[in-house]
N, C-alpha and C positions, 0 to 999 in steps of 0.2 A: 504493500500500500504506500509506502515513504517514494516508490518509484514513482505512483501513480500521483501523487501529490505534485511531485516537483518536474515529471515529465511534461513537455511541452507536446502539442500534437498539433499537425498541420489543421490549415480550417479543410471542412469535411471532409478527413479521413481519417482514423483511430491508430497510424502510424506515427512517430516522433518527429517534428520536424526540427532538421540540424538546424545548428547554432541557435534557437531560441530558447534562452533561458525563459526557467521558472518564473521569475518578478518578472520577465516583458509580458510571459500567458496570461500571470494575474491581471497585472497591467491591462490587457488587451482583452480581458473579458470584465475586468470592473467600468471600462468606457464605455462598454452599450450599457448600462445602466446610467439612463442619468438622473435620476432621485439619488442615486449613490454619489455621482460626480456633484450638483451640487448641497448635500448635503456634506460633501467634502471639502466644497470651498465654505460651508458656513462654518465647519469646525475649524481651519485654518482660519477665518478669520476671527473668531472668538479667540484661538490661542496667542495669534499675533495683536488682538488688540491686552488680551493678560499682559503678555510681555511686554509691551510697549506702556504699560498702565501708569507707569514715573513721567513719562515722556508726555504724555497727551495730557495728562493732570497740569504739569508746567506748561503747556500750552494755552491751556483755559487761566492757567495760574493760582491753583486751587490746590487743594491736599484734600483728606479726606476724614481729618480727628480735627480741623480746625474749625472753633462754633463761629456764629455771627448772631450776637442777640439783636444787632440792629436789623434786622433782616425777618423778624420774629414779631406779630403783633401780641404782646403779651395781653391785651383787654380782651382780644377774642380767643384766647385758650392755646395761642401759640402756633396759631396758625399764619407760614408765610406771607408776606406783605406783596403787594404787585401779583399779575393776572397768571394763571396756572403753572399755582406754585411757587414763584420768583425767578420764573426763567426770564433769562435775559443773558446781553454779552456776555457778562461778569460768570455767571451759573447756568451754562447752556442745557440742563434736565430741572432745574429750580433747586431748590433749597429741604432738607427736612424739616418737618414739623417740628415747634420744642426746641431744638438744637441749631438748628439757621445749618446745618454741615451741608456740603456741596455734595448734591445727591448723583451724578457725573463722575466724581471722584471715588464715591464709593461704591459706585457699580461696576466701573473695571476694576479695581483691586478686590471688591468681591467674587470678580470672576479670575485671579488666581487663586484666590484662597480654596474657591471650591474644583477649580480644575485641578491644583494642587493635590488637593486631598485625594480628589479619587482616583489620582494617576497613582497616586501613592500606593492607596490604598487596593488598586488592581494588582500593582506591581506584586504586592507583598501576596497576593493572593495565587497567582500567579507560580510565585515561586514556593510558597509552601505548599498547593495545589498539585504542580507536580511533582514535587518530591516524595510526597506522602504517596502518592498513585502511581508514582511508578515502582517507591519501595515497596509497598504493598505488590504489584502484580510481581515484581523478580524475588520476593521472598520467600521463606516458606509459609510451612502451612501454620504455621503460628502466629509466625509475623504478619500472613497476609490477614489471618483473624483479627490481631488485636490492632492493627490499624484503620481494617476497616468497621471494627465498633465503635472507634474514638471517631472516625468519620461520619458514620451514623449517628454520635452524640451531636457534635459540632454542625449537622446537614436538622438537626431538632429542635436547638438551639432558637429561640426566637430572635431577632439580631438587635431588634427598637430596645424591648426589655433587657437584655445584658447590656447592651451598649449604654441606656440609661443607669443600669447599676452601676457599669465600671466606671464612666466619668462622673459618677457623683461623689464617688470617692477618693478620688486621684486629688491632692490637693491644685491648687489657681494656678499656682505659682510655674505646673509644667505645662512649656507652651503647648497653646491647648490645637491647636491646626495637625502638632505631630499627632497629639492624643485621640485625636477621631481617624485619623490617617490608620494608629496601631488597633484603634478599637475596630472600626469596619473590616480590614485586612485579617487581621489575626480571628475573629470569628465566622468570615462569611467565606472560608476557603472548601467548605466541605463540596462543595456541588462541580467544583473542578475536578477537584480529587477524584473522586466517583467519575467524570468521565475519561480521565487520565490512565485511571485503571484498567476501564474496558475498553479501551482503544492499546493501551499496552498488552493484555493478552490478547489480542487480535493482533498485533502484530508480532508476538513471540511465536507465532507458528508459522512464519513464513521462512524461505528458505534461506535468503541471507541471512536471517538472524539466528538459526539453527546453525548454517554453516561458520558462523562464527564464533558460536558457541563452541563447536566441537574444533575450532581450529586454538582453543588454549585462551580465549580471551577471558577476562573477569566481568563480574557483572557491571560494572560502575563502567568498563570501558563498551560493552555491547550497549546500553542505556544510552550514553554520549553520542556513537559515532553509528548508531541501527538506528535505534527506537525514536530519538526526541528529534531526527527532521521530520519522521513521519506523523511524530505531536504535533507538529506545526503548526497544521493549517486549522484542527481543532482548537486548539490555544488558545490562538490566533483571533480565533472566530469567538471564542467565549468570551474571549478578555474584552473585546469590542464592544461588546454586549456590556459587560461588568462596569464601564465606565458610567454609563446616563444611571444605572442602578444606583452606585455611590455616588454622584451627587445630589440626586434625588435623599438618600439617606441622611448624607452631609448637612441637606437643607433644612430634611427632617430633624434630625437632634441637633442644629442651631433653631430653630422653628422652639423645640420644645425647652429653648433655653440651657442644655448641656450641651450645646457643642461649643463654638468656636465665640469667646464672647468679646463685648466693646471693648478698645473702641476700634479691634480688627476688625472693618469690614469683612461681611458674608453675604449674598442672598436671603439664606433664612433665617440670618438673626434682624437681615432689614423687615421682612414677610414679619417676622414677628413685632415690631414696632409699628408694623404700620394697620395692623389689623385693627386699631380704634381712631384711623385718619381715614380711612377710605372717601368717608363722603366730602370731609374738606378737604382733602387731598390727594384725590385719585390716584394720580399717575405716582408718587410715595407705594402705591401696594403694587401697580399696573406693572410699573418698570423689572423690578426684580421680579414678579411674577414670568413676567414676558420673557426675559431675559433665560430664566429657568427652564421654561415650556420651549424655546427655541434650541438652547443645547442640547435637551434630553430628547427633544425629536428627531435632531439632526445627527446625533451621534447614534441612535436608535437604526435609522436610517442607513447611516453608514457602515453600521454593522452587519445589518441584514446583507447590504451590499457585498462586504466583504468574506460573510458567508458564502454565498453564492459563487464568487469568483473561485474563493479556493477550494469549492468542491468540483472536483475533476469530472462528477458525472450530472453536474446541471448545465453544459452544454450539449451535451448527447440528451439527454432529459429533454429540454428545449426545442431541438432537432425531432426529433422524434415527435413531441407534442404540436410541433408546425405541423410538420408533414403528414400527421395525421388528421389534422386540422384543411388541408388543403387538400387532401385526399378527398376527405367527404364532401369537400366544396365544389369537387371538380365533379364526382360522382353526381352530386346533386345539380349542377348544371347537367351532365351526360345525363341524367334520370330528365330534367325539363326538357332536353332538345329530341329526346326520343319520343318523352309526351307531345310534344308539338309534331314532331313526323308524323305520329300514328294519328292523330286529330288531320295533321293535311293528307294523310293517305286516305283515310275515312268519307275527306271530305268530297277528294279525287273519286273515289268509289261512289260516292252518291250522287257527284256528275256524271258519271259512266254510267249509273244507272240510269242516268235523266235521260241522259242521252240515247239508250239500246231502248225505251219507251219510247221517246218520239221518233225515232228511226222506226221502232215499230207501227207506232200511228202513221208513219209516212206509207211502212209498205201495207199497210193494210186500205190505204186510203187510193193506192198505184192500184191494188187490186178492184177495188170497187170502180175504178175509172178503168178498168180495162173488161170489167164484165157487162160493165153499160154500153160500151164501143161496142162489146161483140153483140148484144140483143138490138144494137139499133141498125147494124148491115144485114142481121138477120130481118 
């Protein structure tokens, strides 16, 4: 299967085509998807506008922990001064409610914090996911028991309620960005695990990796140089998936006030302040809402995307599904054009009959004009 992962095949035929690597095939089947393609330019550009979030903040000229109580009408509850919100040159998304803070500033720095976290927190998932599944499938039969119980524990595991138990515990003082990063990562690795495993005994019984077995190698060296290209493309595929999941989570336990607190911007510890501004101040919940709802669909997206790409049998799938699809449409044209022959043959035939009728009223009519000629010489 690791062959069939990274072999490249000509377009329609099931033979390898020379000189094209792996990454051009992917490459060249993630471009006819384009929900993929641009849900890949929206993920590049959230990532590039994270990075760049120092940069564009000194552009507006703004940070994102600095208040403006001038900016704040204290007689009506604190709610921004000037038209939706206090946008203007100065604050190009306006101002938060209460705190006057530049709500611009703290939505691209909220968006490393949460891109942050869940790169983090896939990573770590990632890496103890396959360790544990593939220790488990090359172990014995003990090993491969007692890891995958402690998988079954941690796959049971509700993630909102421990992750609430462990950060409430941890004291303030540990930055709290790494502590949702170790808390998500470190409990939500079981569901990798578990397919790490069944993709690793499936490919312990192929023949490179037997042959390798029996040619003297160890297990940690067949693992490395057999089994984990032919992880890959699963990995790969899950971990893509696993990112919109952790930020979604990140948002949630900043939302529920343990996660990442002031005056580090997040998403949802904004979601969380702004839940009794709404009606004076819309766009306070709209923005990081929106902001949340456009990564998680986008990277959603690009996952499915990149699913697809790297399974080697959804473009035979594909093919297959056309050409069945075109089959019966040709059929179903050949079935119309035959119904219309046999309609014009039918119809040909009920002229032909009209015809051998009045041919026949012709000669019956020759004949009565030829018996009246003979009685009248008679």
């Amino acid at each position: 299967m690791s062959e069939a992962l990274v072999a490249s095949r000509a377009p329609g035929t099931d033979t390898p085509a020379p000189g094209v690597s792996g990454a051009r095939q992917f490459w060249r089947r993630l471009r006819t998807q384009r929900a993929a393609l641009v849900a890949a330019a929206v993920v590049a550009l959230l990532v590039l506008v994270a990075l760049a979030a120092p940069l564009l903040t000194a552009l507006e000229g703004q940070d994102p922990t600095t208040y403006h109580p001038s900016l704040i009408d204290s007689a009506r509850g604190g709610v921004p001064v000037g038209p939706f919100g206090g946008i203007g040159a100065d604050h190009w998304l306006g101002v938060e409610p209460q705190t006057g803070r530049d709500l611009f500033a703290r939505l691209v720095y909220g968006a490393r914090v949460s891109l942050a976290v869940a790169l983090a927190a896939t990573l770590m998932q990632v890496v103890v996911g396959v360790g544990v599944g593939v220790a488990s499938a090359l172990g014995t039969g003990w090993v491969d028991q007692l890891l995958s119980r402690v998988t079954d524990i941690i796959v049971a595991l509700p993630l909102m309620i421990m992750s609430l138990a462990l950060l409430a515990i941890v004291p303030s003082s540990f930055p709290r960005p790494v502590l949702v990063s170790l808390v998500i990562g470190l409990i939500a690795w079981g569901n990798i695990a578990k397919i790490v495993r069944a993709q690793t005994l499936t490919l312990k019984g192929l023949d490179h990796v037997s042959a390798a077995r029996l040619s003297g190698r160890r297990g940690w060296q067949i693992a490395r140089r057999e089994l984990l290209p032919g992880l890959a493309a699963p990995v790969i595929t899950y971990a893509a998936l696993l990112v919109p999941t952790n930020i979604s989570a990140e948002a949630a336990l900043s939302f529920l006030g343990v996660g990442v607190k002031p005056p580090t911007p997040s998403w949802g510890q904004m979601l969380t302040a702004a839940d009794v501004w709404y009606q004076a101040a819309p766009q306070y919940l709209l923005l990081p809402a929106g902001a949340l709802f456009v990564t998680v669909l986008a990277l959603t997206v690009l996952g499915d995307g990149v699913r697809t790409a790297l399974d080697p049998r959804a473009a035979s799938r594909l093919r297959v599904g056309t050409g069945r699809r075109n089959e019966n449409r040709a059929a179903k044209r050949l079935g119309t054009g035959l119904g219309s022959g046999g309609r014009a043959a039918k119809r040909l035939g009920t002229g032909l009959g009209s015809g051998g009728r009045a041919a026949k009223r012709l000669g019956t009519g020759l004949g009565s004009g030829g018996r009246a000629a003979g009685e009248e010489i008679s």
